[in-house]
C-alpha positions as CSV (number, residue, x, y, z in Angstrom):
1,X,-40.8,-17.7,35.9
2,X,-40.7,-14.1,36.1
3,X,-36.7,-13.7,35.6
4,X,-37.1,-15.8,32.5
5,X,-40.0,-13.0,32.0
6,X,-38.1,-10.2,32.7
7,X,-35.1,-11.2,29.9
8,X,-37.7,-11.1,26.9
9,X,-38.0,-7.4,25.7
10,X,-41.7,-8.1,25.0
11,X,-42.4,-9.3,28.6
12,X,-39.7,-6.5,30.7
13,X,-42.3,-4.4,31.6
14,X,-44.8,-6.1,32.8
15,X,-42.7,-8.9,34.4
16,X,-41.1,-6.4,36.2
17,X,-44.6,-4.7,37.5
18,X,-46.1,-8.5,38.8
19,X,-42.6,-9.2,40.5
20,X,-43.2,-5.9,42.1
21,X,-46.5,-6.2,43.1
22,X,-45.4,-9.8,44.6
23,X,-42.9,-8.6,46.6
24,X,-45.1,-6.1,48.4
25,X,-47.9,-8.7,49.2
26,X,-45.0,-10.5,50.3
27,X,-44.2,-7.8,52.4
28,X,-47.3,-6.8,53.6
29,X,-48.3,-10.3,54.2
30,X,-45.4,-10.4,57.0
31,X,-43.5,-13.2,55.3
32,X,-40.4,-13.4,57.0
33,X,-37.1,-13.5,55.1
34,X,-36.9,-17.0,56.2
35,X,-39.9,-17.7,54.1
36,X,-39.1,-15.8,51.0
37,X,-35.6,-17.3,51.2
38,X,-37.6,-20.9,51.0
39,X,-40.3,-19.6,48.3
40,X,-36.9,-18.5,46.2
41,X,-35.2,-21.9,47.1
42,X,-32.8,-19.7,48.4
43,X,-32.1,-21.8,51.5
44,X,-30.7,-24.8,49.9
45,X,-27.1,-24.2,50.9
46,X,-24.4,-21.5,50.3
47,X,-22.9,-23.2,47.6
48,X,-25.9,-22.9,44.8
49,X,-27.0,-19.1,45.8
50,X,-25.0,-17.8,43.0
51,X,-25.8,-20.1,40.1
52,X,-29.7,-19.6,41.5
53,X,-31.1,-16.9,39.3
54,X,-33.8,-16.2,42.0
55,X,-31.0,-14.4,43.4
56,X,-31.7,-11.2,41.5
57,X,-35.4,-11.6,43.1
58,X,-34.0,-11.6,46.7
59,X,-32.6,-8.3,45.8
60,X,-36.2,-6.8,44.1
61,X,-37.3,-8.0,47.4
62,X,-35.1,-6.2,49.8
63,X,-35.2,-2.7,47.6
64,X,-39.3,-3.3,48.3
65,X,-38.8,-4.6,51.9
66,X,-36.7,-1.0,52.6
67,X,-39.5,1.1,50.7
68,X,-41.8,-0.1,52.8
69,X,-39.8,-0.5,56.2
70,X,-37.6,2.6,56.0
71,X,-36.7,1.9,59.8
72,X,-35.6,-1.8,58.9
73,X,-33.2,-1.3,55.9
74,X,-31.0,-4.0,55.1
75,X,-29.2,-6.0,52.3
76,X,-28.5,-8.8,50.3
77,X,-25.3,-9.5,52.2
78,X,-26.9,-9.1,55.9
79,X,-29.5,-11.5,54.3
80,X,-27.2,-14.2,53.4
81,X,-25.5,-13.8,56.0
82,X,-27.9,-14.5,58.5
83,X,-28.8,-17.4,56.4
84,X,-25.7,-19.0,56.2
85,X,-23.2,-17.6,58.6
86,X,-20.4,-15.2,58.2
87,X,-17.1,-17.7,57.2
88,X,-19.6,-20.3,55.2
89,X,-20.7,-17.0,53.0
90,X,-17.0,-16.1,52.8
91,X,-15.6,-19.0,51.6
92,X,-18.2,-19.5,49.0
93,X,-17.7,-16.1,47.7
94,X,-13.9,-16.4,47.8
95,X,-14.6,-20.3,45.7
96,X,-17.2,-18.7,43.3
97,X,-14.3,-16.3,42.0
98,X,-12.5,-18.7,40.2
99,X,-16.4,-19.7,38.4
100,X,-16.1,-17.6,35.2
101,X,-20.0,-17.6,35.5
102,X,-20.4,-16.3,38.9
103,X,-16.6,-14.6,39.5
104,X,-18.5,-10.8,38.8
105,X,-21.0,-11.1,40.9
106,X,-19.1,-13.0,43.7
107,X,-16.4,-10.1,43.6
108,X,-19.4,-7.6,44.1
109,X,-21.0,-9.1,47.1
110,X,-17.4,-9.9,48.6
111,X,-16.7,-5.9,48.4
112,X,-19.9,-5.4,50.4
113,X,-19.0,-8.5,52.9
114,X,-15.2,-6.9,53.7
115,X,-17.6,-3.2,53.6
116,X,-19.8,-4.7,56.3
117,X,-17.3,-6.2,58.4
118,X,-15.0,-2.9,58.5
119,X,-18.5,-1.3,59.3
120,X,-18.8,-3.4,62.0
121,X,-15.0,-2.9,63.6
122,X,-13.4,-6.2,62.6
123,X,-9.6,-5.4,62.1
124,X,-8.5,-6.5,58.5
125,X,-5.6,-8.9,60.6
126,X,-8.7,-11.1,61.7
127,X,-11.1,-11.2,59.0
128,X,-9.0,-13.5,57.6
């Protein structure tokens, strides 16, 4: 409800201040990111995270989650990827390309999958 909010110029602001707000109780109600993966329906297999427009509040989350835990930073790619595994996330990514819809932001999170797996030593021979 708040995305929806949060695309009406007379709602923006203060869409954008609740979802905020949210996300810190969230936070500082020790939800895991198991559970705010659930509350976003996030979890309900790789194959409808990009289509799921909740996936714009998983990031809202993490930007608060870092603010708060500057010792715990992480991202929306270590997310999913703990979620859903490292190939499962891959070859949705690599399907949702050829989506007109979701081919932009698929090509963005691939960049910061192959990022994260070069950050991590994997040789470019064996990622795929």
């Amino acid at each position: 409800m708040l995305e929806a909010a949060k695309r009406d110029p007379g709602t923006t602001k203060i869409a954008t201040r609740l979802q905020v707000a949210q996300m810190r109780d969230w936070i500082r109600g020790g939800k895991s990111f198991d559970d705010v993966l659930a509350l976003l329906k996030l979890d309900d297999g790789v194959d409808k995270i990009l289509a799921n427009p909740a996936l714009g509040t998983l990031g809202v989350y993490i930007n608060q989650f870092n603010k708060i835990n500057p010792g715990k930073q992480t991202n929306t790619i270590d997310r999913l990827t703990v979620q859903f595994g490292d190939e499962a996330l891959a070859k949705m990514l690599e399907a949702a390309k050829k989506v007109p819809s979701t081919e932009k932001l698929a090509k963005e999170l691939q960049v910061a999958q192959f990022a994260q797996w070069l950050a991590e030593g994997a040789k470019p021979a064996n990622i795929w």
